[in-house]
N, C-alpha and C positions, 0 to 999 in steps of 0.2 A: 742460596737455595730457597728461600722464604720468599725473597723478593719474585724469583720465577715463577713459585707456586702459587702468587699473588695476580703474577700477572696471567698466569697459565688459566687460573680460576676465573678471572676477569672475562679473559675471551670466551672461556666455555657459556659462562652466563647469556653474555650477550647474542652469543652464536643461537642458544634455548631459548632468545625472547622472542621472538616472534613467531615461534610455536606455540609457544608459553598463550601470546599473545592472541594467537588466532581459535587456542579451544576454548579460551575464556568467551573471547565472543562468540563464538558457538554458541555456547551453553548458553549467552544470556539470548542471544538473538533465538535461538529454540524454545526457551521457556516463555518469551515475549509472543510469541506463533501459536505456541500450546494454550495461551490468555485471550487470544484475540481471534488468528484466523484459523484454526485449526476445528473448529468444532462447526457442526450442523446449525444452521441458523436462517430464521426469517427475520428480516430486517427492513424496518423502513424509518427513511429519510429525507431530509430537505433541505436544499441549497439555497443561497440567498447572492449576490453575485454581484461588483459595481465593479467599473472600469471610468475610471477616469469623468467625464461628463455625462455620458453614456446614460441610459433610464439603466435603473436595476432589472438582474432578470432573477426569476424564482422556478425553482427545478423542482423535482419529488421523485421518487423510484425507490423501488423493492428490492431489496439484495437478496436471493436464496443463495445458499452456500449448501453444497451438502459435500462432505468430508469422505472419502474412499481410501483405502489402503495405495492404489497407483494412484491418484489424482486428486486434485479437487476440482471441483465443478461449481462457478457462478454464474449466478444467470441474474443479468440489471435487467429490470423491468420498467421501461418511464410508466411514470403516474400522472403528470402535469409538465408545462398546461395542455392544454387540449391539440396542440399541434406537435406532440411529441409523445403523447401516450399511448402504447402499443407496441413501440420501440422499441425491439429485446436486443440482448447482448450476452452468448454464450461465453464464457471463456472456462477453458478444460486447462490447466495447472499442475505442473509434474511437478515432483519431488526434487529434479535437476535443475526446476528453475525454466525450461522449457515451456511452453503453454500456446494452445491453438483459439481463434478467435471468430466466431459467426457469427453476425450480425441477421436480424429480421427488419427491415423497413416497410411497413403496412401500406405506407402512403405513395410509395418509390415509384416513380413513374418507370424505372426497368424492370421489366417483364420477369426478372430471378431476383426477387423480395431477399429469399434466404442467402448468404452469400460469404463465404472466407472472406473475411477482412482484413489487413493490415493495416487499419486505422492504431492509432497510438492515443486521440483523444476522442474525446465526446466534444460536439460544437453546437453550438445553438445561439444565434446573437451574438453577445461579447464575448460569452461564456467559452470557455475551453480547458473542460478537463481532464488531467491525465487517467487515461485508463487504471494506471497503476496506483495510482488516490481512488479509483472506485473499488480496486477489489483489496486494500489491506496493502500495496509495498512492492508486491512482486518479490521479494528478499532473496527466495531461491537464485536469482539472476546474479548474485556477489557473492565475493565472500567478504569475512567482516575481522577486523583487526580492532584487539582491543584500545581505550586511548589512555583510558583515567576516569577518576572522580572527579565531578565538578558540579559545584550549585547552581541552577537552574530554574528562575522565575520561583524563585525559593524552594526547588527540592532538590535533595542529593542525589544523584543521576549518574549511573555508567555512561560512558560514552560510547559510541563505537564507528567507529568510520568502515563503510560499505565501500566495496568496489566493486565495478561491473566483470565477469568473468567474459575472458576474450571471446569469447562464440557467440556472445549479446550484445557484445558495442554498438551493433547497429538495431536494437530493438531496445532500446531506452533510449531520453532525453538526458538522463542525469546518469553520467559515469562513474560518479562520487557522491555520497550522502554520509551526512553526520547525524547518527540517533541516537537522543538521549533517553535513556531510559530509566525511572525512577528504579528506586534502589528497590525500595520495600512490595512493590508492587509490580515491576516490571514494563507495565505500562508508557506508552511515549508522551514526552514530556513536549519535547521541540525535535523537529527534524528539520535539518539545513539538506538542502538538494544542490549541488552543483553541477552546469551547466559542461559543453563541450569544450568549453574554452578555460574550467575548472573557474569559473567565475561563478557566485552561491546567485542562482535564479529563483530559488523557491525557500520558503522558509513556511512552514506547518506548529502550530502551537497549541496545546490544549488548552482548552477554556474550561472547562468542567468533565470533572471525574463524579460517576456514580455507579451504585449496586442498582441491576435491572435483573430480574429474575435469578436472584444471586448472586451474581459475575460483576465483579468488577467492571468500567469497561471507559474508555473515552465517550462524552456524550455528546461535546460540542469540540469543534477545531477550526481555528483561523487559517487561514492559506492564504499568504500574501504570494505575491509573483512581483517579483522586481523586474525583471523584463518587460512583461508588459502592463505594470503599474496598476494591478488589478488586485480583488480579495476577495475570501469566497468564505462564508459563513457554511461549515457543514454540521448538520444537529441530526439527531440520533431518536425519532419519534417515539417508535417500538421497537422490540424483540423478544424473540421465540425461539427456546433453544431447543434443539434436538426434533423438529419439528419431523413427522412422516409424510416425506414427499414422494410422488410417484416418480419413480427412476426414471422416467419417460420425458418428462420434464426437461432433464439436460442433455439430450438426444438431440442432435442437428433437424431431423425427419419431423421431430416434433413442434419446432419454434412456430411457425406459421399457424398453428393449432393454440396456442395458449390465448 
């Protein structure tokens, strides 16, 4: 009778981990959102970019973020160099993970500047990168299973492995990602991004953690690209939190006007 109740116990466990499993990482991928992208912010920053032989290329742009109960709303702003500045990039962000994307090209020799996009990167030169590295993750698009603790370029890190939810297989790159997330702060540690073929094409690492107007935050991160044997220095110049933007701002009608 012990022995059944041993193994009757056994199964039930295991049948509960991966429930178990899946609201842990909730919680932590939710408090890691509530840290990072989830609040009002101006932001600016700067790329740095090599590929192989290739000259380096150097980027710049403004992130507004303004946070809504249905949505969030980012708008990239190029800054630099001069053949790229003016270049906006709406993207509107549901809660489902969902998100609509309008691009402004000032320079565009077609006659409809403002324009739905299904673009997935920013290009310029060597440079190509993932839409979803400019706005935070995209996270909504998965769901996340917890894995373990494990130490990481020396911090104790959750783990959590990401997967693409079936209705966005075809709007990402990466079907599978592995985020570590420090323990104490929540913050990403290293991100492994794997490709379609569940081969790791991207790997994301923190270079420096600091407090900017109080907040904790990532301020610099390496992004290597195994594929195509590239790396991309992202730094973190200024931010503004909770800034008052006019609503109008993240309005399609409005891009051509900024």
């Amino acid at each position: 009778m012990k022995l059944l109740l041993s193994f009757t116990t056994y199964f039930c466990m295991a049948a509960a981990l991966p429930g178990i499993s899946g609201k842990k990482a909730d919680a932590l991928i939710a408090t890691h959102l509530e840290k990072t992208t989830r609040r009002s912010a101006r932001i600016t920053l700067q790329v740095n970019h090599r590929r192989g032989e290739k000259p380096p290329v150097f980027l710049a742009y403004t992130w507004l973020r303004r946070v809504q109960p249905s949505f969030i709303a980012h708008l990239i702003r190029m800054e630099a160099p001069p053949s790229q500045k003016g270049k906006l990039l709406l993207v509107h962000e549901r809660p489902d993970g969902s998100a609509d994307y309008i691009a402004y090209r000032p320079k565009s020799k077609m006659k409809k500047k403002v324009r739905i996009s299904g673009a997935r990167h920013f290009k310029y030169k060597s440079l190509r990168i993932s839409i979803q590295e400019l706005i935070g993750g995209e996270l909504g698009k998965y769901t996340h299973h917890y894995i373990g603790k494990q130490t990481v370029r020396g911090v104790e890190c959750h783990l959590v492995e990401n997967r693409i939810k079936t209705k966005f297989k075809r709007k990402s790159d990466y079907p599978r990602s592995i985020l570590a997330l420090g323990v104490t702060n929540h913050l990403m540690v290293r991100w492994e991004l794997y490709g379609k073929s569940n081969r790791l094409e991207k790997k994301i690492v923190a270079l420096e953690t600091l407090k900017l107007e109080g907040v904790e935050m990532v301020t610099q991160a390496q992004v290597t690209n195994l594929k195509r044997d590239s790396q991309l220095l992202l730094k973190v110049n200024t931010v503004e939190y909770d800034p008052k933007f006019d609503p109008k701002l993240f309005q399609k009608k409005y891009l051509s006007r900024n």
